[in-house]
VMD Tcl script that draws the C-alpha trace (Angstrom):
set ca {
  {0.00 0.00 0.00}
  {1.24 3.39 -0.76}
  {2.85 5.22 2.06}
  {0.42 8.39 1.21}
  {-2.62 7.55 -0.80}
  {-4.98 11.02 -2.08}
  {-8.93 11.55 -0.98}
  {-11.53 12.62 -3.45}
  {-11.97 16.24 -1.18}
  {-15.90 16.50 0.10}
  {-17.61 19.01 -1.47}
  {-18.79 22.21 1.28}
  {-21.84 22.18 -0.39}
  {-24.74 20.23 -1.46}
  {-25.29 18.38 -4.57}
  {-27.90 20.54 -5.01}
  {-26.71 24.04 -4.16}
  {-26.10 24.95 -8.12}
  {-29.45 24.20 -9.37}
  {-31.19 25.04 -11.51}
  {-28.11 25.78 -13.60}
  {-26.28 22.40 -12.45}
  {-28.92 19.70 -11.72}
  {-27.68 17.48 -8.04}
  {-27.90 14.34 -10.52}
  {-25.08 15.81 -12.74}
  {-23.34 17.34 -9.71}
  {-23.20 13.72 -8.13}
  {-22.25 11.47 -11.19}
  {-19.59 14.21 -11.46}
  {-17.92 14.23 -8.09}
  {-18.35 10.77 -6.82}
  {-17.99 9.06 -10.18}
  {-16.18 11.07 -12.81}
  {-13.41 12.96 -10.35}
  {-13.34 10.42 -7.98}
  {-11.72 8.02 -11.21}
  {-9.05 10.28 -11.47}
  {-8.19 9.73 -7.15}
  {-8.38 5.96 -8.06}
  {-6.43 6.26 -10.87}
  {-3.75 8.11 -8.74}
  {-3.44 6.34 -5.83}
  {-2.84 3.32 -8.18}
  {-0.26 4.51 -10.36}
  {1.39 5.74 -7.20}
  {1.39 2.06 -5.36}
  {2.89 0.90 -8.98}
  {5.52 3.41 -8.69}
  {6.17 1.92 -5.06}
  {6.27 -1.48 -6.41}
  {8.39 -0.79 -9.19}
  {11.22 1.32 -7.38}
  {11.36 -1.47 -4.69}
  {12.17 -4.09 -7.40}
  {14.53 -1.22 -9.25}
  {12.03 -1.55 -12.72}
  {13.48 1.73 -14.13}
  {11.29 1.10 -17.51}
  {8.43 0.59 -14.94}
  {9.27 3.61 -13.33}
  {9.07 5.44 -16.54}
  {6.27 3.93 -17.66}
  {4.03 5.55 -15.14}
  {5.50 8.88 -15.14}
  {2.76 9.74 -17.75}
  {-0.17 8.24 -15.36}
  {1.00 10.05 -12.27}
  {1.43 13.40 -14.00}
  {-1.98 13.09 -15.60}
  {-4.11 11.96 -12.78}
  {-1.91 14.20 -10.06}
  {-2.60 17.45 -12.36}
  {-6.00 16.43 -12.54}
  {-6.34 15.79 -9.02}
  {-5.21 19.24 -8.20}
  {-7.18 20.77 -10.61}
  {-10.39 19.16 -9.22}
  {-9.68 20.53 -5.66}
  {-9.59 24.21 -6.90}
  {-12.78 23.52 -9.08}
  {-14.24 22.25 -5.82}
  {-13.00 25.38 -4.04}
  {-14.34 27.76 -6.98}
  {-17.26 26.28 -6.56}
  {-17.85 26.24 -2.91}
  {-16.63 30.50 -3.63}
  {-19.50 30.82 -5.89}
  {-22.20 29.41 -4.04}
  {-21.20 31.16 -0.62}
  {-20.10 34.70 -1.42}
  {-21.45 35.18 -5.43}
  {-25.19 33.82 -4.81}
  {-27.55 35.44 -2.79}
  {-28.03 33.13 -0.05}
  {-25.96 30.66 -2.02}
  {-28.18 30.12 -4.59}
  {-27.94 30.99 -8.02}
  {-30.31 33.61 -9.39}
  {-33.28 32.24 -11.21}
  {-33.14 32.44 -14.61}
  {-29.87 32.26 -14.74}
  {-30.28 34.28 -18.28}
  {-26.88 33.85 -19.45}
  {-26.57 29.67 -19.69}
  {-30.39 29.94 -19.58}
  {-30.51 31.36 -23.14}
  {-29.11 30.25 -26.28}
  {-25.74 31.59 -27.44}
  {-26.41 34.07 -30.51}
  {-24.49 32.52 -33.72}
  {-21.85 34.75 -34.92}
  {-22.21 36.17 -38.16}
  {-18.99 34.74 -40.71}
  {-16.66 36.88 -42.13}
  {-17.01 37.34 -45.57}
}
mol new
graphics top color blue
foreach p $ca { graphics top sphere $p radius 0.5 }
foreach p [lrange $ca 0 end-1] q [lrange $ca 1 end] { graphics top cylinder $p $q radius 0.2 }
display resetview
């Protein structure tokens, strides 16, 4: 087992707290499925990378250099999302909820007009 193994981070929110612009269904699949593949995904490259520099596997080593950079940049990108997020709802809502309509995402985007 790897000496330090990485936690999906809990969300300070509820599922719910983005809707109706992010529906709690989405918000769960997302979190507990989607980002939480990229903590598994981690935290077994990383025991591979324990493995394989205990048995002195250099071309294992190497091997999973593109796996740990991946998943580990991921990773860190999913705790500031989760931290943006957790922002938005407390301090940008108005009683952390997003305003209904939402007109922006609510709305169609215009098509732009092509060069001629």
């Amino acid at each position: 087992m790897c000496a330090s193994s990485f936690k999906l981070p809990d969300l300070t929110y509820d599922y719910g707290a983005l809707e109706p612009v992010i529906s709690s269904e989405i918000m769960t699949l997302h979190h507990s499925k989607h980002h939480n593949t990229y903590v598994t995904n981690l935290n077994a490259a990383m025991e591979k990378l324990e493995e394989a520099t205990a048995k002195g596997d250099v071309a294992g080593i190497v091997a999973l250099q593109q796996a740990i950079k991946f998943n580990g940049i991921v990773y860190l990108f999913v705790k500031k999302i989760i931290l943006l997020n957790a922002y938005t709802v407390w301090h940008v809502f108005p009683r952390g909820r997003p305003p209904k309509p939402l007109h922006l995402l609510a709305e169609p985007c215009p098509r732009r007009q092509r060069r001629r």
